[in-house]
N, C-alpha and C positions, 0 to 999 in steps of 0.2 A: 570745478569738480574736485572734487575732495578723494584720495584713495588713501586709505588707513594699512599704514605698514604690520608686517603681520608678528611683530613682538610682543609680549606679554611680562606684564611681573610676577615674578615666584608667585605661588601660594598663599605660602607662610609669611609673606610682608605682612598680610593684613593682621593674622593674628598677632605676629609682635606690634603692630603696630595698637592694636587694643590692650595688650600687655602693657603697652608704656601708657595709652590714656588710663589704665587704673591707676599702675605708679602714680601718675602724677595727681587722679584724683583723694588715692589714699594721701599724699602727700599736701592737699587741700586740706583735706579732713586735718591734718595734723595741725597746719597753721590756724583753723576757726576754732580750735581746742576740744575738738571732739572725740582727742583717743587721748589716755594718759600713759600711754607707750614712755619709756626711756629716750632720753636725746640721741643714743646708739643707735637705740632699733627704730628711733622715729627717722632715721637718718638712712636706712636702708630702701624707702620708695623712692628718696629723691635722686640715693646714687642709682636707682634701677632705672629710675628716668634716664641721665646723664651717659652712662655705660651703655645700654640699650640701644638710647641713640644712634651712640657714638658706633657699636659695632652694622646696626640696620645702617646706616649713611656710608660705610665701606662695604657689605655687600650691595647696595644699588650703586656703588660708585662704579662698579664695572658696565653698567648700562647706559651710563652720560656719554654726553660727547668730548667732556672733559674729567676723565676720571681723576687724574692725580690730583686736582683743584680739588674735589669731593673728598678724597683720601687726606688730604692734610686740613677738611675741615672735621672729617670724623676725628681724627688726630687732637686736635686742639680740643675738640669736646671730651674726647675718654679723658685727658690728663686733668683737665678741668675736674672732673668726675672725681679720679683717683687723688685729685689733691682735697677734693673737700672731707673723703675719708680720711687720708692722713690725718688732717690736720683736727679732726676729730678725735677718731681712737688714738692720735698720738697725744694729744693735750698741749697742745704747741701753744705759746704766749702770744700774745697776740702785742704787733708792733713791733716785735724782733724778728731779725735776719734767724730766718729756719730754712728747715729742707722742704718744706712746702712751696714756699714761692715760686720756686720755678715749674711747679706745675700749674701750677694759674697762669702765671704769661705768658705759658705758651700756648694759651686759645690766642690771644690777641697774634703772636708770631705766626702762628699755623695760619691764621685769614689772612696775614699780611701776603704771605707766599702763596693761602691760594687765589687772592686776586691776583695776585703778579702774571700766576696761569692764564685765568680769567682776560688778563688785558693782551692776554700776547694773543690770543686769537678772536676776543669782541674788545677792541681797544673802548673804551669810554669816551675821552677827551680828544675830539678828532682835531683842536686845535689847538694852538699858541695861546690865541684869546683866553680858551676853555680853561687852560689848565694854569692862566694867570687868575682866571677869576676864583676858580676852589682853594687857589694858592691864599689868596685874599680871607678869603670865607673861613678857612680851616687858623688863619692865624690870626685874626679876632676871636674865634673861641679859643686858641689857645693863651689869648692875654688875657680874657675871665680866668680861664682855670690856672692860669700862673697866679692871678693877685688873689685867688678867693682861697685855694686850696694849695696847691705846689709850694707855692712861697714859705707859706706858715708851715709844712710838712719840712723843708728844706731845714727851717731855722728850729725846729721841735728839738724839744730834751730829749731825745731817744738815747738808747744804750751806745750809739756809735753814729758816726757819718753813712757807712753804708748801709744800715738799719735803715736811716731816714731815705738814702737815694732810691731802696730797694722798694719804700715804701711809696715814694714819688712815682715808680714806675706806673701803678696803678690808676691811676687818673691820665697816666699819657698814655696807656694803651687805650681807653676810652675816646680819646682823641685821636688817636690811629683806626678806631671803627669807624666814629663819625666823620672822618678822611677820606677812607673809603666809601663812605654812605652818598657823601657829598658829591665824589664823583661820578655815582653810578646816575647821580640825577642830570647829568648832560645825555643819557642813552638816549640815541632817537628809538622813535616808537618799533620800529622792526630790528633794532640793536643790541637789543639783550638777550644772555643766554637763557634758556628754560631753568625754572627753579629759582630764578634771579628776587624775584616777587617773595617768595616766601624765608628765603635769605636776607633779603632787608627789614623785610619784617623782624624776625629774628635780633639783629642787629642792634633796631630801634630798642628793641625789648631791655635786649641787655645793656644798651645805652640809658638809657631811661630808670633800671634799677639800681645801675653804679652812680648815676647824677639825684635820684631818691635815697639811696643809701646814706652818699655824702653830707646831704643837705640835714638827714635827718641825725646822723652823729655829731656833724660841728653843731648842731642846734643840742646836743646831749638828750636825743628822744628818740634815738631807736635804743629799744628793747628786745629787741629779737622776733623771730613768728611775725614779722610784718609785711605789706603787702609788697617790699621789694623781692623776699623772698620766694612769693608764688612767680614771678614774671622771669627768672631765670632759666627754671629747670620748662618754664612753657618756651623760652626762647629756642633752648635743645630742641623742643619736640616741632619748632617751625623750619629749624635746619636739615631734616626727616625728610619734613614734607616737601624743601627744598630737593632734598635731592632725590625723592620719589616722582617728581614733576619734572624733572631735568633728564629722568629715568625713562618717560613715557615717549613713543616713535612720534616726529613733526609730521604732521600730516602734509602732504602731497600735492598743492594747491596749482590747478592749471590757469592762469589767472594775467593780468596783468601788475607788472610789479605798480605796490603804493608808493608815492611820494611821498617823501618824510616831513613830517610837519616841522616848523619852527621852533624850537624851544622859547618860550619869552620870561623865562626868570632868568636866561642868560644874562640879557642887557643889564637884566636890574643887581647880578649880584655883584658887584664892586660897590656899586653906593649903599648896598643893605651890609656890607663891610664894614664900607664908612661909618656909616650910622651907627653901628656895633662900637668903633672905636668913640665918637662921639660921648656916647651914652657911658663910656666906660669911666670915662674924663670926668664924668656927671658922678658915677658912686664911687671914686677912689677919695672923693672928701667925706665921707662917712666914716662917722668912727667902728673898730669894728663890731662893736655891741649893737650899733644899728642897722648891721650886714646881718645880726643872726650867728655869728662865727663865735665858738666856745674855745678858745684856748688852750684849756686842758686837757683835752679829749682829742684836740685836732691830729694826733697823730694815728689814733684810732681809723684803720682803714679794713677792717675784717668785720664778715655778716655771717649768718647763719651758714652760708655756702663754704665758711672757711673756719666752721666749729660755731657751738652757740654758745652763748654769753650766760 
């Protein structure tokens, strides 16, 4: 028997929450070339995306079970936001150490802290095994993105050393998402908090546009308005829904508890490690004209989110 707690959400979620699907579908329109708006004012749906968010995920943060987790993801999204404006209406260079970057890294910090919440009360890794195995997994993708990308950003002609470290950061926060991503996948099936689902989703998003972005600048072929750019400001709008889901009363189940099923990519993920290491052994003899990797350019680490081109 199922009894439904008697909480409701505001109202006006849902109309902000239709406000930000136009944002972002005016922000659609912009990328298939359908307005010929100014890069200013075409840059105005996607910070209404990002800012929107960011303030709708702190007022439902008070409704979760873990609000400050919620709160330091709205956090990371507004800054993210307010740094793609800067760095827009400021005209910042791109590749050099500016006042911009610290608002971009601190999406990646704000998730680091609020999974840190997250784990102190739905721990993830309920073993030794578990958290030798993500250990495994997370540091084979970190030895691609050190030889493919980190290295050659390391050793780039930029205007100074910290210019080049500041600009490394960027690919290690990505590897700090999919850190976290990796370990949300030990949750047994009744171990995850609400909204969890639509937060990794999220995640994925924005992992998956910073690893498109990359591929498509050391290759010298982003030109801007491409589809890494639609999959950010939708990433925002999955963190929402995140915590509109995390927002909603657990229904009241009189029941027998489930027994938790077995995880079986457990066993397997140390040798899909291995394997990762293997394979890496196999492309470090390519030269790098045969990797795809453009030299020139590889310091380039800025997209539409952080001013256009």
């Amino acid at each position: 028997m199922i009894l439904p707690a008697p909480r409701s959400v505001h109202r006006g979620t849902g109309l902000a929450a239709l406000g930000l699907g136009a944002g972002y579908l005016l922000h659609l329109m912009h990328l298939a070339g359908w307005t010929s708006t100014s890069p200013e004012w075409a840059l105005w749906p996607y910070l209404l995306v990002f800012l929107g968010s960011a303030a709708l995920i702190w007022s439902l943060a008070a409704r979760t079970e873990a609000p400050g987790a919620w709160r330091w993801l709205a956090a990371g999204t507004f800054c993210w936001g307010v740094g793609n404006a800067l760095y827009t209406l400021g005209n910042v260079q791109a590749g050099v150490l500016g006042f911009t970057d610290p608002w971009f890294l601190a999406l990646p910090a704000c998730m680091l802290v609020a999974f840190w919440l997250f784990e102190r009360r739905w721990p993830s890794l309920p073993s030794r095994e578990a958290r030798l195995d993500v250990a495994a997994q997370v540091m084979a993708a970190g030895a691609y993105l050190w030889f493919f990308v980190l290295a050659e950003q390391m050793q780039s002609a930029g205007p100074s050393l910290l210019s080049n470290l500041v600009a490394a950061l960027y690919p290690l926060s990505d590897l700090v998402l999919l850190s976290l991503l990796v370990a949300q996948t030990w949750r047994g099936p009744d171990g995850a908090p609400r909204g969890m689902g639509f937060l990794a989703a999220g995640m994925v998003l924005f992992v998956v546009a910073d690893t498109g972005y990359t591929i498509l600048a050391l290759q010298d072929a982003y030109e801007g308005n491409m589809w890494p750019d639609a999959l950010w400001p939708l990433a925002a709008l999955l963190f929402t829904a995140g915590a509109w889901q995390a927002g909603q009363p657990r229904p009241l189940t009189v029941s027998a508890p489930r027994r938790p099923r077995s995880l079986w990519y457990g066993p397997l993920a140390p040798y899909s490690a291995l394997l990762a290491g293997f394979m890496l052994l196999g492309a470090v003899r390519l030269p790098l004209e045969a990797r795809g990797r453009c030299t020139r350019r590889s310091s380039r680490r800025y997209s539409w989110r952080r001013g256009r081109r």
